[in-house]
C-alpha positions in Angstrom: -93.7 -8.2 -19.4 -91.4 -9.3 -17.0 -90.4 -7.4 -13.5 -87.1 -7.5 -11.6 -87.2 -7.8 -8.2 -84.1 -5.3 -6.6 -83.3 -6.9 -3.2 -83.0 -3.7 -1.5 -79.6 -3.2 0.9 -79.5 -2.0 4.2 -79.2 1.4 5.2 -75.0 0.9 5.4 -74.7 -1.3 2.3 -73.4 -3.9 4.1 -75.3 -7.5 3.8 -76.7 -8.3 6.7 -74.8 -11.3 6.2 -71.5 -10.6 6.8 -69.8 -13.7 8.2 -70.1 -15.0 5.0 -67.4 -14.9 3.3 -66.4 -16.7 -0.1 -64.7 -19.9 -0.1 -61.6 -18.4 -2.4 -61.5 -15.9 0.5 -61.9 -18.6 3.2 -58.8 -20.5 1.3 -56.2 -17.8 1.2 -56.9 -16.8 4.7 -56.4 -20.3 6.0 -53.2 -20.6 4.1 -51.7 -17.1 5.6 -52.5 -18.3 9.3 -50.7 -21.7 8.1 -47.4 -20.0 7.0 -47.4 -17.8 10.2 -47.7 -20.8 12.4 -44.8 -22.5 10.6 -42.7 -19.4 11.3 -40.4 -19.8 13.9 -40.3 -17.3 16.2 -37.4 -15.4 17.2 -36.5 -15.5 20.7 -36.3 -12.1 22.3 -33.2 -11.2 23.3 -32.6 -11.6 27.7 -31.8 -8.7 29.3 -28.1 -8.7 29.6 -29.0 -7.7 33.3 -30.6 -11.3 33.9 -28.2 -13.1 31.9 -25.5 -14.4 34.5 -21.8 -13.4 33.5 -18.9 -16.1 33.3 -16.8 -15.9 36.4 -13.1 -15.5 34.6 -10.3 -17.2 36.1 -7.5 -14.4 36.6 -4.2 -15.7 34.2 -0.7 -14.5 34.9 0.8 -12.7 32.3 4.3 -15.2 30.6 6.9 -12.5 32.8 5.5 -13.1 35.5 5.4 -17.0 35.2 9.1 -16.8 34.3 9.4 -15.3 37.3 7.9 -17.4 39.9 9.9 -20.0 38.4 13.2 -18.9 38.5 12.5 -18.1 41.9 11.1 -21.7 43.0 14.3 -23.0 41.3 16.6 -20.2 42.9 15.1 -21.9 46.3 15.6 -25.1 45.6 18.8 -24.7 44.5 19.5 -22.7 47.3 18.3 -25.4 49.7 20.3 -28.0 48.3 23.8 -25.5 48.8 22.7 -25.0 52.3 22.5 -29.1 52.7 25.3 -29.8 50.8 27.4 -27.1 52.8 26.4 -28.5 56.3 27.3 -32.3 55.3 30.9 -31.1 54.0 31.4 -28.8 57.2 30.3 -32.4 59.1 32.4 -34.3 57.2 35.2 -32.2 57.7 34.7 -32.3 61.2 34.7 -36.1 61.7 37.6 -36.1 59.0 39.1 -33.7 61.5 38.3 -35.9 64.4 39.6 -39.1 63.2 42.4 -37.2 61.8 43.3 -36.9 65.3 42.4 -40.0 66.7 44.6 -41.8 64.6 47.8 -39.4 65.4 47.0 -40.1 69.0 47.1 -44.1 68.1 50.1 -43.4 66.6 51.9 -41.7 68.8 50.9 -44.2 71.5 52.0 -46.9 69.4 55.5 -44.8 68.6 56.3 -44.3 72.0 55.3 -47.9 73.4 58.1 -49.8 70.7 60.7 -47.3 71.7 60.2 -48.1 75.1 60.7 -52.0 74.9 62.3 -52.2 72.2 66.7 -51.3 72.1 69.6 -52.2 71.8 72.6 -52.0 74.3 74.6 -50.7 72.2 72.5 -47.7 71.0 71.3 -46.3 74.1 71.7 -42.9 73.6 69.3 -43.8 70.5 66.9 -45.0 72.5 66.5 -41.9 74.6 66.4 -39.7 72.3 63.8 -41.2 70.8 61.3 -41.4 73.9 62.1 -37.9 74.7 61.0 -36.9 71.3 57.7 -38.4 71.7 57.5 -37.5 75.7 56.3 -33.8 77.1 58.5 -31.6 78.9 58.4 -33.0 82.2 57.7 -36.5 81.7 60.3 -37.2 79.5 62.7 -35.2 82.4 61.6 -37.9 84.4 62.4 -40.8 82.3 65.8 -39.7 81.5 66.6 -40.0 85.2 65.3 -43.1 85.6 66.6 -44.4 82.2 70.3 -43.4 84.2 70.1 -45.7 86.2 68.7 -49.0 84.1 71.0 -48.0 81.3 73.9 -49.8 83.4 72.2 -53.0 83.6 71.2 -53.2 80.2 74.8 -52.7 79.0 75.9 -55.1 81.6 73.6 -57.7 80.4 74.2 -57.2 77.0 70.0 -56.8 76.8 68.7 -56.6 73.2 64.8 -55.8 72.9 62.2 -56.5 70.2 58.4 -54.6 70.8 55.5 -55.4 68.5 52.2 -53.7 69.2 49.2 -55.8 69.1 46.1 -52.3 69.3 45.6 -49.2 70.6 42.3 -48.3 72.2 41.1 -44.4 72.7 40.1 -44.3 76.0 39.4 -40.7 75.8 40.1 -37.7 73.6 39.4 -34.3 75.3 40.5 -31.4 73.2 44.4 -31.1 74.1 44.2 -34.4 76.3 43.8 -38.1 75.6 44.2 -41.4 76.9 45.0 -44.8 75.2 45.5 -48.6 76.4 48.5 -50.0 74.3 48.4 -53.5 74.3 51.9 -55.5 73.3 54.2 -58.3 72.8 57.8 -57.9 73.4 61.4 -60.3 73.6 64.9 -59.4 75.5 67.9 -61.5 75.1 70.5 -60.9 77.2 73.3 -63.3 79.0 70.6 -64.1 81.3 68.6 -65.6 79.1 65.3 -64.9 76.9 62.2 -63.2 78.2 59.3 -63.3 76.6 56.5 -61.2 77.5 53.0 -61.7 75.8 49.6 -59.1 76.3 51.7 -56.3 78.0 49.3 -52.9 78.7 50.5 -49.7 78.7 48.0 -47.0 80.0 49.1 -43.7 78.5 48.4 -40.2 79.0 48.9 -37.9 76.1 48.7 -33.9 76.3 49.1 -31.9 73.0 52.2 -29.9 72.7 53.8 -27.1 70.8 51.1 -28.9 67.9 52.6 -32.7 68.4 50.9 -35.2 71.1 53.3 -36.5 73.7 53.0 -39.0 76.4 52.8 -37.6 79.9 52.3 -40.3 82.4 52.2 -43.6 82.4 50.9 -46.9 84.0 51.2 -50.9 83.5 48.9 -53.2 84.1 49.8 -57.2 84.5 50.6 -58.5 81.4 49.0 -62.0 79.6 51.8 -64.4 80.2 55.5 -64.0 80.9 58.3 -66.5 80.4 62.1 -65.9 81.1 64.2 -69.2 79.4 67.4 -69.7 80.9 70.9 -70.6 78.7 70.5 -73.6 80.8 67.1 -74.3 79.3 65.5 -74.0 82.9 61.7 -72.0 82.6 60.5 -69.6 85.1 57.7 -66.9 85.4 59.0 -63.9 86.2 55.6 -62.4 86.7 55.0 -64.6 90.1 57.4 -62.4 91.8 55.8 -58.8 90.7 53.1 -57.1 91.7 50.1 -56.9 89.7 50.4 -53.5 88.8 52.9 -51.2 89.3 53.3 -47.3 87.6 56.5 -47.2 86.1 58.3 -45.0 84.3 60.8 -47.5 83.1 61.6 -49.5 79.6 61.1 -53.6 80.4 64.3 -55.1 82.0 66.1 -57.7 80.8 
């Protein structure tokens, strides 16, 4: 007869061996700790309080960029107006300026041929002509000087050819100027021919009633001087003058 032998349990029915666990056991186990370690894990999410915020550059909305840029164009078309409108106010003024220099020239120029240059028989022409380009008084004074000369260039029969060689502006001072007119000039007369070369004329000029006039008048020795004689004989009449003279009187024969 054969006896079983019943391996009695403890108290709890639990072997005492409990570590023990079957291999199949072991297996699946080890596998399920295998796929959890090859699981990624998902980052937590940062607290939006310790995540740092992009600093944001402020952008102007498109009217307002028009804007600013009309208005930098406005200026710098507005600055070029301004510096266009003072060089034409300068440019007017030195047109201005030179506008008047040259009518003084002129006028210097004018009144320096109709004094040394006539005719004996159109005196009267003469005079009228250098008191239309004197003032008031000067030319009062020329006509009585004229008086007097007018017989001896009739007498003479004393014809006169002037050609201006320059004018210089010695000064222009708003209704005032000054000039140096320098010129070359001929008389034939019964005496003979005179021929005077590098005569000056220093002129005073005043505006009046809107034209400039001569109003006083010097002479200063002129470059050479020849007279000719019908005989053919030469002399220098500028031996016997003084070296300057003021004179209010056209060039005798």
């Amino acid at each position: 007869m054969t006896t079983k032998t019943t391996e009695e349990l403890p108290a709890d029915g639990i072997p005492e061996d409990s570590s023990e666990v079957p291999a199949a056991e072991e297996t699946e186990v080890a596998d399920t700790e295998a796929a959890v370690e090859k699981t990624p894990e998902k980052a937590e999410p940062e607290s939006s309080a310790a995540k740092p915020r992009p600093r944001r550059t402020p952008r102007l909305s498109a009217g307002l960029s028009r804007r600013l840029i009309v208005a930098a164009l406005a200026l710098v078309f507005l600055t070029a107006v301004v510096t266009a409108g003072i060089q034409w106010r300068e440019a007017d003024r030195l047109a201005d300026q030179n506008g008047t220099e040259q009518q003084v020239r002129d006028r210097s120029a004018d009144f320096a041929r109709a004094l040394l240059a006539y005719r004996h028989t159109e005196l009267d022409a003469t005079q009228k002509r250098i008191r239309d380009l004197t003032s008031a008084d000067f030319g009062n004074s020329y006509q009585s000087a004229f008086d007097g000369l007018s017989e001896v260039i009739t007498k003479y029969k004393a014809d006169a050819t002037a050609t201006v060689r320059d004018v210089y502006l010695n000064g222009l001072d708003g209704g005032r100027a000054k000039t140096l007119v320098t010129l070359d000039s001929e008389v034939r007369s019964t005496i003979g021919v005179r021929q005077v070369l590098g005569t000056k004329l220093l002129l005073e000029l005043v505006l009046e009633k809107g034209s400039w006039r001569v109003d006083a008048m010097s002479t200063l020795p002129a470059d050479d001087e020849t007279l000719t004689k019908p005989d053919g004989t030469v002399e220098d009449p500028s031996q016997k003058k003084d070296d300057t003279a003021e004179t209010t009187d056209p060039q005798q024969p």
